[in-house]
C-alpha positions as CSV (number, residue, x, y, z in Angstrom):
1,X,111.9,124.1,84.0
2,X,115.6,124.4,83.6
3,X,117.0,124.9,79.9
4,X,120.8,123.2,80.1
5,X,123.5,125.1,80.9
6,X,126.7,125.2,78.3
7,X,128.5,128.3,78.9
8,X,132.2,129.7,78.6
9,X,132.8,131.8,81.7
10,X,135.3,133.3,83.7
11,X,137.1,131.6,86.8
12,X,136.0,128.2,85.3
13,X,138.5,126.6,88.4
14,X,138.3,122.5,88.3
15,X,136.7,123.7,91.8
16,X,132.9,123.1,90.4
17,X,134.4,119.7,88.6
18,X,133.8,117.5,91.5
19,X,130.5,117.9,93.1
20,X,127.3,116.6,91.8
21,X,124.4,119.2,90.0
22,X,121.6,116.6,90.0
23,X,118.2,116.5,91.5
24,X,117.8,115.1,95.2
25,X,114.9,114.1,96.7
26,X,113.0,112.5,94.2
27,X,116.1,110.3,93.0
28,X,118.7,111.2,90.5
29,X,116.8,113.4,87.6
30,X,118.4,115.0,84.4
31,X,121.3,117.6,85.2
32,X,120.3,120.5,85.4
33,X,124.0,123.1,85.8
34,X,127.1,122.3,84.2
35,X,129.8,122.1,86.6
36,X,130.8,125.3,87.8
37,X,127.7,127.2,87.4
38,X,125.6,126.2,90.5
39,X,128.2,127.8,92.5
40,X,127.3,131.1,91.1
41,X,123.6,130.7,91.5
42,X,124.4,130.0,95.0
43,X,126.8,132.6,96.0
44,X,124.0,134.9,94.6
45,X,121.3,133.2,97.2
46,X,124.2,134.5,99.6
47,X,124.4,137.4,98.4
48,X,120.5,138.7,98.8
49,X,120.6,137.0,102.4
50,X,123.2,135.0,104.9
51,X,121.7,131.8,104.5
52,X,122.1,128.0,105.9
53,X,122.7,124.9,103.5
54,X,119.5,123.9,103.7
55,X,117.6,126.7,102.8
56,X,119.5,127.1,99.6
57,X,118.3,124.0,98.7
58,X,114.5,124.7,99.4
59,X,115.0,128.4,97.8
60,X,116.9,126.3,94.7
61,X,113.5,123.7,94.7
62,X,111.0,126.7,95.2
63,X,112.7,129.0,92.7
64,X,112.4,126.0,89.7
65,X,108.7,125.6,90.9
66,X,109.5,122.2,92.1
67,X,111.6,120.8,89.2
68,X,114.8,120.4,90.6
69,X,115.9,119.8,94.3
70,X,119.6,119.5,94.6
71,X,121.2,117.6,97.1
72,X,122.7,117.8,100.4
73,X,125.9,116.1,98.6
74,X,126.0,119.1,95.8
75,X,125.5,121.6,98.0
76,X,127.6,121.3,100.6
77,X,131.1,119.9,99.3
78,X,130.0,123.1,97.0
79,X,129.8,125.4,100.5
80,X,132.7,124.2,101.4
81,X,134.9,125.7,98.2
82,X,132.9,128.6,98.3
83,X,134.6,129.1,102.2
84,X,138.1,127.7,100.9
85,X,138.0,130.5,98.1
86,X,137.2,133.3,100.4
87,X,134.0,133.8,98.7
88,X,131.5,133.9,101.9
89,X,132.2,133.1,105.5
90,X,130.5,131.3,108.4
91,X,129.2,131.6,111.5
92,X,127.5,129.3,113.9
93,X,124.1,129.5,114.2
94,X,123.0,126.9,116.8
95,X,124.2,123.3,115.3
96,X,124.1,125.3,111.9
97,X,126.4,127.8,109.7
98,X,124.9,130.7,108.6
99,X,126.8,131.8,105.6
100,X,127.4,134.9,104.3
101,X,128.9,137.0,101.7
102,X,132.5,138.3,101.4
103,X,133.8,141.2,99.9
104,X,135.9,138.9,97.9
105,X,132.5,137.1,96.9
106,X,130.8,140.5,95.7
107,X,133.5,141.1,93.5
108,X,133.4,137.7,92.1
109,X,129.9,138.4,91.5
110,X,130.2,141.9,89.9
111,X,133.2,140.4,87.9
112,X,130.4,137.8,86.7
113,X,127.9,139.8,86.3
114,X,126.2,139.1,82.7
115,X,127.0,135.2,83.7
116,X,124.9,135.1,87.0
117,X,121.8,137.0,84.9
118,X,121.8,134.6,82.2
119,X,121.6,131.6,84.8
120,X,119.0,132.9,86.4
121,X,117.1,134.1,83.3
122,X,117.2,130.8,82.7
123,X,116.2,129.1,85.8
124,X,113.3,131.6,85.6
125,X,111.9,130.7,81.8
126,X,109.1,128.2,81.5
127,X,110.0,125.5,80.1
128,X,107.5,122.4,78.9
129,X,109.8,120.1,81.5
130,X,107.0,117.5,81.1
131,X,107.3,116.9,77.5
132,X,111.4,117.1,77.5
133,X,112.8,114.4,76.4
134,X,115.3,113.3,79.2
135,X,112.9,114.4,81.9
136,X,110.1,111.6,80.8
137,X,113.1,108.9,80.5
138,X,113.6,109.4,84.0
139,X,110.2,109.8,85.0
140,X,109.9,106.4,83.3
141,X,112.6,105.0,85.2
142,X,112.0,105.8,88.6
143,X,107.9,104.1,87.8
144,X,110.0,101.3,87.1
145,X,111.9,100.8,89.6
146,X,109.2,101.9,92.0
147,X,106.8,99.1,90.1
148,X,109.5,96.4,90.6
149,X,110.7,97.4,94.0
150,X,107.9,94.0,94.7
151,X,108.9,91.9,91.9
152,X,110.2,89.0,94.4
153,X,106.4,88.5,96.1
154,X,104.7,89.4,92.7
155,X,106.3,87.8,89.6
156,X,103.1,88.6,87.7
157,X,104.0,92.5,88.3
158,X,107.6,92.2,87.3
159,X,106.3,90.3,84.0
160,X,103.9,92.8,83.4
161,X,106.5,95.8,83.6
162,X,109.3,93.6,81.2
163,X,105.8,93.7,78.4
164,X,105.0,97.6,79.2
165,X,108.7,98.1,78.1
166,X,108.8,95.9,75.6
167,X,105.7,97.2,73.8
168,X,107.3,100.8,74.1
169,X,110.2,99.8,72.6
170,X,109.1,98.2,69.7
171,X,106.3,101.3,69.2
172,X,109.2,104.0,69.6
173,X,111.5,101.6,67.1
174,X,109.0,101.4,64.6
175,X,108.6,105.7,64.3
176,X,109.6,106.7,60.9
């Protein structure tokens, strides 16, 4: 769903450096934002509406029609910096914070303009995720590991899985 983001922008701080971009939910799946650029996808969530952790996650799943769900651990450390840097503020709302923009965070915005449409231009252009590469190595993982999770009751299975593999290998090896 998600083409790869590799972009020079502006503010690149080694604030976006440390917190993960990858797929939650249905384990670890291909990364889907360089680092840095989720936080201007989400400050622009915030921007068209205060809004709680978790529903920028479900709006980030439900905007790549189901391809990517990031995780609490991305998207929180990444609230955090976004509070630390003045970009949005926030407010309880019950045993949750409601964030919202800042006039320093609309400027950011404007200042990024052209950057923020080309991410979500992006996020937005159908892509065959089914047939890309990196997607079905992970889909193949986790139907491995979710095969194997029995492998101490059922030997048979586990054997079966190390042939599957095997047989693939060999096939993909012998391509010219």
């Amino acid at each position: 769903m998600f083409k790869f983001l590799h972009h020079q922008h502006r503010h690149h701080a080694s604030h976006g450096e440390h917190h993960g971009m990858r797929g939650g939910g249905r384990g670890r799946g291909p990364k889907m934002f360089d680092a840095g650029a989720m936080r201007y996808i989400v400050l622009q969530l915030i921007a068209e509406k205060p809004r709680h952790g978790y529903e920028i996650i479900k709006e980030l799943e439900q905007r790549s029609g189901g391809a990517y769900t990031p995780s609490p651990g991305a998207i929180y450390p990444l609230l955090s910096m976004l509070l630390d840097m003045g970009h949005v503020v926030a407010s309880a709302d019950g045993n949750k914070k409601l964030h919202t923009i800042t006039p320093e965070g609309q400027a950011f915005l404007a200042e990024n303009r052209q950057f923020v449409d080309a991410i979500q231009k992006r996020m937005g252009e159908p892509a065959d995720a089914r047939d890309d590469l990196r997607t079905l190595m992970h889909e193949l993982k986790h139907a491995v590991i979710a095969q194997a999770q029995d492998f101490q009751s059922n030997p048979q299975r586990l054997d079966a899985i190390r042939a599957v593999l095997r047989r693939a290998t060999a096939e993909i090896q012998g391509l010219e």
